[in-house]
Structures are given as C-alpha cells and as structure tokens.
C-alpha positions in Angstrom: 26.3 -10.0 -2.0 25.2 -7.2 -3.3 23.7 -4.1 -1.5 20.2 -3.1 -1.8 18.9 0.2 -1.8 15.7 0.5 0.6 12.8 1.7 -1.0 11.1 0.9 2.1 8.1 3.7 1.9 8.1 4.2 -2.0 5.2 3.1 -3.8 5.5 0.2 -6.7 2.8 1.4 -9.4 2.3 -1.9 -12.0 3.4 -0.7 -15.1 0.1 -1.6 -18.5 2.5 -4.8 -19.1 2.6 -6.7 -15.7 0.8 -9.6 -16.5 -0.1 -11.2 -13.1 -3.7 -10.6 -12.2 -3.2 -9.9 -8.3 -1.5 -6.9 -9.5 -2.9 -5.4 -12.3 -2.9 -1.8 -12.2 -2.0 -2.1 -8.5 0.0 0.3 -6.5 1.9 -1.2 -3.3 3.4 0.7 -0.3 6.7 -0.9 0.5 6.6 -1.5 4.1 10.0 -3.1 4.1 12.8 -3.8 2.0 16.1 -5.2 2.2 18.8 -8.2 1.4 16.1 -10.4 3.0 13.0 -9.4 1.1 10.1 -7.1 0.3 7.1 -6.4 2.0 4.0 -4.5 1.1 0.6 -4.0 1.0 -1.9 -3.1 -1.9 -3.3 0.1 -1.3 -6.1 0.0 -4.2 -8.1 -3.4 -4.1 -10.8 -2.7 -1.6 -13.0 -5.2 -0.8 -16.8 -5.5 0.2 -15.8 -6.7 3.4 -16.4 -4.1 6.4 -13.7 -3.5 8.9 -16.5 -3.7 11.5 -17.1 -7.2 10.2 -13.7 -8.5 11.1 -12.2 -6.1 13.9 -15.9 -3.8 15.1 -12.7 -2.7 18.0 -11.4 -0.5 14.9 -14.3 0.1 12.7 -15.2 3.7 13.7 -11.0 4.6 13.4 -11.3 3.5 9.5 -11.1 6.4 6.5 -13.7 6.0 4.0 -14.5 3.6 2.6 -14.4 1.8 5.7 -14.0 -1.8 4.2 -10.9 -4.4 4.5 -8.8 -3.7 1.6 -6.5 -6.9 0.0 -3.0 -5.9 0.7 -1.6 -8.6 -1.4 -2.1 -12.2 -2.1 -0.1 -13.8 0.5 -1.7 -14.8 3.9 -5.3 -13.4 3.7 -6.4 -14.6 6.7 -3.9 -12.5 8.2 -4.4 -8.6 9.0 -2.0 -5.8 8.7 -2.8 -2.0 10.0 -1.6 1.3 8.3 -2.1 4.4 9.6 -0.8 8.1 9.0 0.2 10.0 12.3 0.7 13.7 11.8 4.2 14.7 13.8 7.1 13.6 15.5 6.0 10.8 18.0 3.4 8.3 17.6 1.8 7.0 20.5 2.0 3.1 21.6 0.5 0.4 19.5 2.4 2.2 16.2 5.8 1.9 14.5 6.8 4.2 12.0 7.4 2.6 9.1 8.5 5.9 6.5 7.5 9.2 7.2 4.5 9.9 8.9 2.7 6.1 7.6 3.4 3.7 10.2 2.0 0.3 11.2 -0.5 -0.7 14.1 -0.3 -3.1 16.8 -4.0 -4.6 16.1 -3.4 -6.5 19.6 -3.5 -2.4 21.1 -6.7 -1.8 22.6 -7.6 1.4 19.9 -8.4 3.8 22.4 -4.4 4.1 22.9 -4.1 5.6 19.1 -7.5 7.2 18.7 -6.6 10.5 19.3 -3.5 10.6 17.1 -4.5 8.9 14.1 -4.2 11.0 11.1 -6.2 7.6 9.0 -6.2 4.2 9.3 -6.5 1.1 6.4 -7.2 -2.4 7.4 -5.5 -4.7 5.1 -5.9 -8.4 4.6 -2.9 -10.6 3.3 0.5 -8.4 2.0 2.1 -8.6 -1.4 5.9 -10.3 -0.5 9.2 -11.0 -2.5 12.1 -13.0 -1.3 15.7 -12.0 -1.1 16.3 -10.5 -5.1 12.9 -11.2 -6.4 11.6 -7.7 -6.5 15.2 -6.3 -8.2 14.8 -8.8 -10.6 10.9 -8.0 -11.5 12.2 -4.0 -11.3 15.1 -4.7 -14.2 12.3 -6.6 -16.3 10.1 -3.4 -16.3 7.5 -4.8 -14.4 6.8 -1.9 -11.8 7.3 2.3 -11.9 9.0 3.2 -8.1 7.8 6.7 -7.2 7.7 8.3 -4.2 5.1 8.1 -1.9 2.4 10.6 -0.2 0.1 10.0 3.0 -2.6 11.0 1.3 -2.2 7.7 -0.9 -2.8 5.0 2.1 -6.4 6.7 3.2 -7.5 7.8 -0.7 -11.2 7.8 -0.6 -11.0 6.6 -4.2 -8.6 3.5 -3.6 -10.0 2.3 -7.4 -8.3 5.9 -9.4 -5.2 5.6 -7.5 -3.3 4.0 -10.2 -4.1 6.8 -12.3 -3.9 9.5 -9.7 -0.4 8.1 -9.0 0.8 8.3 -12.0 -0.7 11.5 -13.6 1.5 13.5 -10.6 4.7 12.5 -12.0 6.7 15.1 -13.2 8.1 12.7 -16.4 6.7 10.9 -18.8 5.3 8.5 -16.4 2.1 11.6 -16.4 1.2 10.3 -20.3 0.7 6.6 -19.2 -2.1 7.1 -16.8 -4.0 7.7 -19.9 -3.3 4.2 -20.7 -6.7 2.2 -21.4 -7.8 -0.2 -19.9 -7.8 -2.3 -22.3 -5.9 -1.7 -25.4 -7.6 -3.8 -27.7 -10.7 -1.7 -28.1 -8.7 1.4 -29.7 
C-alpha cells in the first residue's frame, strides 16, 4: 500500500479539460483525505435555495449570499456546515478541519457558535472519491491542487472563484484563468 499525502484543506480547482459536468470549473475544499478516500465540498455552485428555507435555526449566521450551496453530487439531501473561526480554540458544535475552516455540528443549537463564527456556508451533498480514485484523476490532469484561503469558503462571489483562484497563483496556473468559457467561439 502505498502512502498518501493529505491534502486535507487544499483546494482542487477543475482544470478547462475535466469533462464531468458536476465539476466544471469547480473548486473543492478537501475536507478529508487519506488511504480511505476523499471528501469535499464545492465551494462555487450556489443554489437558489435559502438557508432559511431548509435550516431558518442558521439562516441569520450565513455569509452572503445566504443560500444552500451544492457541495458535490453525492447525497443532496444531506447537509454539511463550514465555517471559518478566527483563533486558536473553537467553541462546541465545531471541529477544525485545516486551519481556521472547520465543520459544524448542525445538531448544535447555533447560539453555542454565534459569537465565534468568522463565516458560515451551508452545503448540500459533498463531492467523494474512494480509496485511489482522486490520485488517479490528479496523474490524468484532471484537477490543479493549490493551497487554500479562508476567505475562499465565504466568497461573496462563489460564481468568479474559479478565476479568482487561479489568477493568485504565482505560476503559470495565473494565465489559465483567462481561459474562455468556451473555446470554440475564439
């Protein structure tokens, strides 16, 4: 067996040629990764779903825009919670995940991490990958890893984050979010 390398807290940005829909142009924040799997959520498909449609307990503790955002295509009836806590301890009803971005405990009542949350995204579903399948998708040059910033879970513009993502590299991964849309109108 082979030893994998966590990227747990790096972001996967879909290189122009990935070809599956549910994550074109996407940009995932690993939430786990390791010999058993990947997990993460899609930080830049929001829906027009509200987060006081779903879970009104949380709605006034969502960054803008305040809607449900698709974290991935497995399990959509399911919900996950991301939030960024500034400092060294997070209160109950979080785990730290990487860094300051951690996940809630939707269960907690949310007056337990009002005071401390930094910004919170609602997600429904989570992108997944057995045991291998992400390495495999990396060596076929289907995703950029880079690192990640807080910022990127709350962006107020989920739908430039691809580009915003990329454009901060300090490589030549900058040039390719000039990439068009579609390349077959140039």
């Amino acid at each position: 067996m082979t030893e994998v390398s966590s990227l747990t807290g790096r972001l996967l940005v879909a290189t122009p040629a990935l070809a599956d829909p549910n994550f074109d142009r996407a940009v995932v924040l690993l939430l786990d990764h390791d010999e058993e799997g990947s997990l993460g959520v899609v930080l830049n498909r929001p829906t027009p779903v509200g987060v006081r449609d779903i879970l009104m307990p949380w709605a006034g503790l969502a960054g803008e825009p305040d809607v449900v955002f698709q974290g991935g295509p497995v399990s959509l009836d399911s919900a996950l919670g991301v939030a960024v806590i500034p400092g060294d301890e997070g209160p109950l009803g979080w785990r730290r995940v990487y860094g300051a971005i951690g996940l809630v405990d939707l269960e907690a009542p949310p007056e337990l991490l009002a005071a401390a949350l930094g910004s919170l995204r609602i997600f429904a579903g989570y992108a997944g990958w057995g045991p291998g399948q992400l390495e495999a998708e990396l060596t076929e040059g289907a995703w950029y890893v880079v690192e990640s910033e807080p910022g990127d879970v709350s962006s107020p513009r989920p739908e430039h984050l691809w580009r915003a993502v990329l454009r901060r590299q300090r490589s030549e991964l900058a040039m390719i979010a000039t990439y068009p849309d579609d390349p077959s109108l140039n």
